[in-house]
MARBA-3410 file (N, C-alpha, C, O; in Angstrom, 1 decimal):
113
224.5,396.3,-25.7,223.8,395.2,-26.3,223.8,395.3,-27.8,224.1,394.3,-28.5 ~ 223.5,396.7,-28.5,223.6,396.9,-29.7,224.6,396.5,-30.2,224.3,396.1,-31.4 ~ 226.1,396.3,-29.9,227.1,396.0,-29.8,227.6,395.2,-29.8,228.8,395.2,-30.2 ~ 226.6,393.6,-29.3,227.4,392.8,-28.9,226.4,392.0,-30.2,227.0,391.2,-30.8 ~ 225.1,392.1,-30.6,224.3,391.9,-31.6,225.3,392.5,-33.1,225.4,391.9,-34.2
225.8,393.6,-32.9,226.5,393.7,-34.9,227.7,392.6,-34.4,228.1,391.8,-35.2 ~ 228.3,392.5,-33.3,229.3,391.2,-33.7,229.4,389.9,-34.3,230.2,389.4,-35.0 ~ 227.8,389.5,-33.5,227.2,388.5,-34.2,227.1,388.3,-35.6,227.7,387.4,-36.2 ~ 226.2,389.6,-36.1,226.1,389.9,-37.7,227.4,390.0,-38.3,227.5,389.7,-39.5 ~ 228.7,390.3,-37.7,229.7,390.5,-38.6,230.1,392.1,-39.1,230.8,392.5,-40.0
229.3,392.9,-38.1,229.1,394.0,-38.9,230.4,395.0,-37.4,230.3,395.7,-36.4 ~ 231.6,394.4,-38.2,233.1,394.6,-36.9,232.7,396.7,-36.8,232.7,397.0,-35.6 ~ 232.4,397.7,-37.6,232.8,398.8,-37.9,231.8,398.9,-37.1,232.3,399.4,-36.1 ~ 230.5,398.7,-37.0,229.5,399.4,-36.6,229.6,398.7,-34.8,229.4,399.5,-33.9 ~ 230.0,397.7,-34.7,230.2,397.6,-33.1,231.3,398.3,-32.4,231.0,398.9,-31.4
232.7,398.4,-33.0,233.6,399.3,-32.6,232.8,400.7,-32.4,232.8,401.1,-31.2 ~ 232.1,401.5,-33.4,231.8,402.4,-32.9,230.2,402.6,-31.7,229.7,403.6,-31.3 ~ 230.0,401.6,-31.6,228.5,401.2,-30.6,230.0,401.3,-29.3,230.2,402.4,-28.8 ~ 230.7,400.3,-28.9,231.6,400.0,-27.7,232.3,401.4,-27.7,232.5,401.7,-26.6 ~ 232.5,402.0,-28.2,233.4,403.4,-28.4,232.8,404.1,-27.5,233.4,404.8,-26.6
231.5,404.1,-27.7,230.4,405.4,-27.0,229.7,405.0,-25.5,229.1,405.6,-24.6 ~ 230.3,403.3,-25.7,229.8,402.5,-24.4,230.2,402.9,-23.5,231.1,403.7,-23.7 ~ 229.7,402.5,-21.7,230.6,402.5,-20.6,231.4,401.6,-20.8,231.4,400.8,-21.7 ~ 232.1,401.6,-19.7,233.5,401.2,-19.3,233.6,399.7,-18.4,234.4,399.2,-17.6 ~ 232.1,399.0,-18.9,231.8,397.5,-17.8,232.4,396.5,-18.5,232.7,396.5,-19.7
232.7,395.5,-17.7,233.0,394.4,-17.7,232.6,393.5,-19.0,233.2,392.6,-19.6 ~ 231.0,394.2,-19.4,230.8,393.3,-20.5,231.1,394.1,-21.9,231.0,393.5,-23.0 ~ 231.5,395.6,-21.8,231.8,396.3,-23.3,233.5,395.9,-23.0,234.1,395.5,-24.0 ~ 234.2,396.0,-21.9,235.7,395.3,-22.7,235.4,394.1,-23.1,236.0,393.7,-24.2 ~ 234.7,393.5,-22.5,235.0,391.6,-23.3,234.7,392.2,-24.6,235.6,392.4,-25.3
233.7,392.6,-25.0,233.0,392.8,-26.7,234.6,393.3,-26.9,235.2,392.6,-27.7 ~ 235.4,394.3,-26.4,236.2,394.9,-27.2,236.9,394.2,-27.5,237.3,394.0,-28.7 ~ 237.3,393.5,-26.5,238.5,392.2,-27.0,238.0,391.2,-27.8,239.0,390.4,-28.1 ~ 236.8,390.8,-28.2,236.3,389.7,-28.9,236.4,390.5,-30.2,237.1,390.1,-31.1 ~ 235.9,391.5,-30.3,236.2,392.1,-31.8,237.5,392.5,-32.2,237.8,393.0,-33.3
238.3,392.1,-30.9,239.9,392.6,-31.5,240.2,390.9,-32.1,240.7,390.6,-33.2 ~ 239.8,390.1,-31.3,240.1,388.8,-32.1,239.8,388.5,-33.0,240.6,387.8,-33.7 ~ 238.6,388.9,-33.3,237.6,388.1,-34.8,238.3,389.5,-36.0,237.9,389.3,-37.2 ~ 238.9,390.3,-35.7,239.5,390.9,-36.5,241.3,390.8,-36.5,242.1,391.6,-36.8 ~ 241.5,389.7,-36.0,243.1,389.4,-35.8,244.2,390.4,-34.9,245.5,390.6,-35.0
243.6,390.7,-34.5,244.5,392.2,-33.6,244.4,391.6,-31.8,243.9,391.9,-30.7 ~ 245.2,390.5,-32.7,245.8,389.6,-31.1,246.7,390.5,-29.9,246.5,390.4,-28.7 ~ 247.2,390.9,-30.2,247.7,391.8,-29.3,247.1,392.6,-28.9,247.2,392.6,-27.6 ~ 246.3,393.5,-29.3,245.0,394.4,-28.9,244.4,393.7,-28.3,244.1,394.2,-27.2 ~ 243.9,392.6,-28.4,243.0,391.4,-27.7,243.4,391.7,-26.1,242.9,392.2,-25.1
244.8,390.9,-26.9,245.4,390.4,-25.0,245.6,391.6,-24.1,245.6,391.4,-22.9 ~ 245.9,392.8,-24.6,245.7,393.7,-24.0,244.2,394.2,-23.2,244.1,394.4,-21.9 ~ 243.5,394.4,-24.0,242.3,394.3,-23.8,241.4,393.5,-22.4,241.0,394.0,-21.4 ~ 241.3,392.2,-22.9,241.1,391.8,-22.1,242.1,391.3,-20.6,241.7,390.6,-19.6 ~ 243.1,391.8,-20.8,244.0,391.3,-19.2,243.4,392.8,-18.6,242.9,392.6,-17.5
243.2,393.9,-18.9,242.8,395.3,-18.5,241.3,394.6,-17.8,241.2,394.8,-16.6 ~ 240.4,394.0,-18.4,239.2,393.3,-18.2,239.7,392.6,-16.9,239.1,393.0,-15.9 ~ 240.4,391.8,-16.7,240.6,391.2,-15.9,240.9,391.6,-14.3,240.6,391.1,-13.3 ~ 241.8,392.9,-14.7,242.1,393.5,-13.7,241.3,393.9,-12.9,241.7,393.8,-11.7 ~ 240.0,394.3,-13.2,239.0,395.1,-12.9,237.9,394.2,-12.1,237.4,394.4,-11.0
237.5,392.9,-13.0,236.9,392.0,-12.7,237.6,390.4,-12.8,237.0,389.6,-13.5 ~ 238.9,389.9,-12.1,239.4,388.6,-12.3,238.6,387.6,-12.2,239.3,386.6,-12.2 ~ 237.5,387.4,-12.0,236.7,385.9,-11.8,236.0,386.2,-13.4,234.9,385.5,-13.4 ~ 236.1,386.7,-14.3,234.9,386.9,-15.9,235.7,386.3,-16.3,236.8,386.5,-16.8 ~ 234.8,384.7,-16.0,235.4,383.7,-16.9,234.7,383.6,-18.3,234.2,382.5,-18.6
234.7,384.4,-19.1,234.4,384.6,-20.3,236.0,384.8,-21.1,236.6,384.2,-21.9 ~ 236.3,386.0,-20.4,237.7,386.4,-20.3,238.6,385.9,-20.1,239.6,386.3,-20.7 ~ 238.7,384.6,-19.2,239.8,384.1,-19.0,239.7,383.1,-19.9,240.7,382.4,-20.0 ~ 238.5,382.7,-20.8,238.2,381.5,-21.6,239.1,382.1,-22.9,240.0,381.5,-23.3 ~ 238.7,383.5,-23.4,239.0,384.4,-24.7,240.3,384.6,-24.8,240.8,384.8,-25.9
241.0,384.7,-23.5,242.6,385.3,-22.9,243.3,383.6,-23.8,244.2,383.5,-24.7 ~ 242.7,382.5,-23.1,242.9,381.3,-23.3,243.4,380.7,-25.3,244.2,380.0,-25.9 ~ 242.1,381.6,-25.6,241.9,381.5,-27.3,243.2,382.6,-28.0,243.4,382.7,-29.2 ~ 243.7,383.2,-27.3,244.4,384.4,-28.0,245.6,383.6,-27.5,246.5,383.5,-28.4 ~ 245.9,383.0,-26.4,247.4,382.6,-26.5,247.5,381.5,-27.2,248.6,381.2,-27.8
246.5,380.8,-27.3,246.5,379.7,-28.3,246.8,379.9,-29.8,247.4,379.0,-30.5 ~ 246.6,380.9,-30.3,246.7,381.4,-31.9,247.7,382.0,-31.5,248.5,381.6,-32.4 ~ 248.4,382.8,-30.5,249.9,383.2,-30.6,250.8,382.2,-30.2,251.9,382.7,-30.0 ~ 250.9,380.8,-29.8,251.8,379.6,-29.2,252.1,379.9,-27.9,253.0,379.3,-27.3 ~ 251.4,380.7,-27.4,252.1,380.6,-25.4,251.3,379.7,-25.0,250.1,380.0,-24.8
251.8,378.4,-24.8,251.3,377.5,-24.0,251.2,377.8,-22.7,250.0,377.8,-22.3 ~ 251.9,378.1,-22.0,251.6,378.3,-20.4,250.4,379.6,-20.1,249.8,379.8,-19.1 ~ 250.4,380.2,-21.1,249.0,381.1,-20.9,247.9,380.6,-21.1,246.9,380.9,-20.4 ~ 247.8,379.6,-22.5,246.4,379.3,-22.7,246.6,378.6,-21.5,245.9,379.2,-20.7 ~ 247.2,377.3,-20.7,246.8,376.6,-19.5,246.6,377.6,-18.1,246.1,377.1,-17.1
247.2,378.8,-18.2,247.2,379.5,-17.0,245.6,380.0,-17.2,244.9,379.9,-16.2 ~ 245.1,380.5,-18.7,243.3,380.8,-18.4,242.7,380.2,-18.4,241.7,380.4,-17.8 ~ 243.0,379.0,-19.3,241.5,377.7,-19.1,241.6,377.2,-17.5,240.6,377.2,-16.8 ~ 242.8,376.7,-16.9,242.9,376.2,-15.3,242.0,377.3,-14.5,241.2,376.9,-13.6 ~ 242.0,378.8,-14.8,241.2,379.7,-14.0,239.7,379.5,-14.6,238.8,379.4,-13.8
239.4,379.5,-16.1,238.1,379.2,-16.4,237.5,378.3,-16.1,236.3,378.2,-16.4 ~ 238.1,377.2,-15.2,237.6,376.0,-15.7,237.7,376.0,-13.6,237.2,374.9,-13.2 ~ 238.3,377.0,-12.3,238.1,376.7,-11.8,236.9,377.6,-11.0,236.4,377.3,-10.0 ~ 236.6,379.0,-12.1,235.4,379.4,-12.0,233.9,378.9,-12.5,232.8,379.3,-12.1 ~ 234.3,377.6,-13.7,233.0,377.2,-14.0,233.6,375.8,-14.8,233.8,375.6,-16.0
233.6,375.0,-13.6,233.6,373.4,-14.4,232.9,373.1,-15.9,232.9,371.9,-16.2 ~ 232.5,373.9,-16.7,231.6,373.4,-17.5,232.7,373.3,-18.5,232.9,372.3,-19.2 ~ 233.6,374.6,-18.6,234.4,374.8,-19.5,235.7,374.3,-19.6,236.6,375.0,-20.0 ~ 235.7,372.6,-19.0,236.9,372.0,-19.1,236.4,371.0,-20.1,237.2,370.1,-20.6 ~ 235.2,371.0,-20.5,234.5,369.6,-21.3,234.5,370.7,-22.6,234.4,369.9,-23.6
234.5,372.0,-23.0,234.2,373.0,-24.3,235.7,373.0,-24.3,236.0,372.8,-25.5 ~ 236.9,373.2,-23.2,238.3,373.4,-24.2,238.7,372.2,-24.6,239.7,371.9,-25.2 ~ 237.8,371.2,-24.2,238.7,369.8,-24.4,238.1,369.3,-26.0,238.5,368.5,-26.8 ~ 237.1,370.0,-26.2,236.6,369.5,-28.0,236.8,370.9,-28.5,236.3,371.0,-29.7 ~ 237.3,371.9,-28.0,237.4,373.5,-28.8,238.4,373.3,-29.7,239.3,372.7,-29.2
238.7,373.6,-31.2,239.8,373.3,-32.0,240.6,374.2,-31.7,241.8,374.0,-32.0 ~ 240.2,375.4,-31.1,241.1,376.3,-31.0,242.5,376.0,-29.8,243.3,376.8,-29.4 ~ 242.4,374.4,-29.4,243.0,373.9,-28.4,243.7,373.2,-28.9,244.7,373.0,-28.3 ~ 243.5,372.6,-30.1,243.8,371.6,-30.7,245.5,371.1,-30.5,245.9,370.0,-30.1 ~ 246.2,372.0,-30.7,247.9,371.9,-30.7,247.9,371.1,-29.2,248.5,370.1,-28.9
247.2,371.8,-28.3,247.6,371.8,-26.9,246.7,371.0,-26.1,246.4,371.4,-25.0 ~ 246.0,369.6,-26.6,245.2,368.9,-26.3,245.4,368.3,-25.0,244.7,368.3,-24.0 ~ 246.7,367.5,-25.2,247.0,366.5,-24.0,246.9,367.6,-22.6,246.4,367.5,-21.5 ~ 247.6,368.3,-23.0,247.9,369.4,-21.7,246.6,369.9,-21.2,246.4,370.2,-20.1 ~ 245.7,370.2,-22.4,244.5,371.0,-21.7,243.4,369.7,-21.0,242.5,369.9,-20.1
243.8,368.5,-21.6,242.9,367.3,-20.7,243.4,366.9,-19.4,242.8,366.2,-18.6 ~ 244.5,367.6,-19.4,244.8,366.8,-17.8,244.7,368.3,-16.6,245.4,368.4,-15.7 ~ 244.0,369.2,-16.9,243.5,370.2,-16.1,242.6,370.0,-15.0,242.2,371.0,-14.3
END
């Protein structure tokens, strides 16, 4: 929790080392992969979280975040391969990718999901 609170703040050093000392759940990899993002270490991300996934494939947080990382690297067929899974674990998140900018390139395709 400590953890997921300095992300918020911005405070990337002091959560890396909070998740460092964390267990091994479902919700300290998402943190790890969200601070690999907001720190540009897209590849660590996507690593990150597909490991997440493995463990737990229905954390559609993850499959939303997996979504955001292929989008800043241009794999289209990935961002639609996580939002179609996010969106068929929780309908809400087909109305958040469709105004998310981080979709933006890939609008038409993410509206017809």
């Amino acid at each position: 929790v400590e953890a997921a609170l300095d992300i918020k703040r911005g405070k990337y050093e002091e959560a890396n080392r909070s998740l460092e000392k964390g267990n091994q759940s479902a919700f300290t990899r998402y943190n790890k992969g969200l601070l690999a993002v907001l720190t540009s270490e897209y590849a660590t991300a996507k690593e990150l979280l597909a490991q997440n996934l493995k463990v737990v494939p229905e954390h559609v947080k993850t499959h939303y975040l997996l979504a955001i990382v292929s989008a800043r690297l241009g794999e289209e067929e990935a961002v639609l391969k996580h939002l179609k899974q996010a969106i068929l674990l929780d309908s809400s998140f087909k109305e958040k990718a469709i105004e998310d900018l981080e979709f933006a390139d890939f609008k038409e395709a993410v509206s017809s999901l």
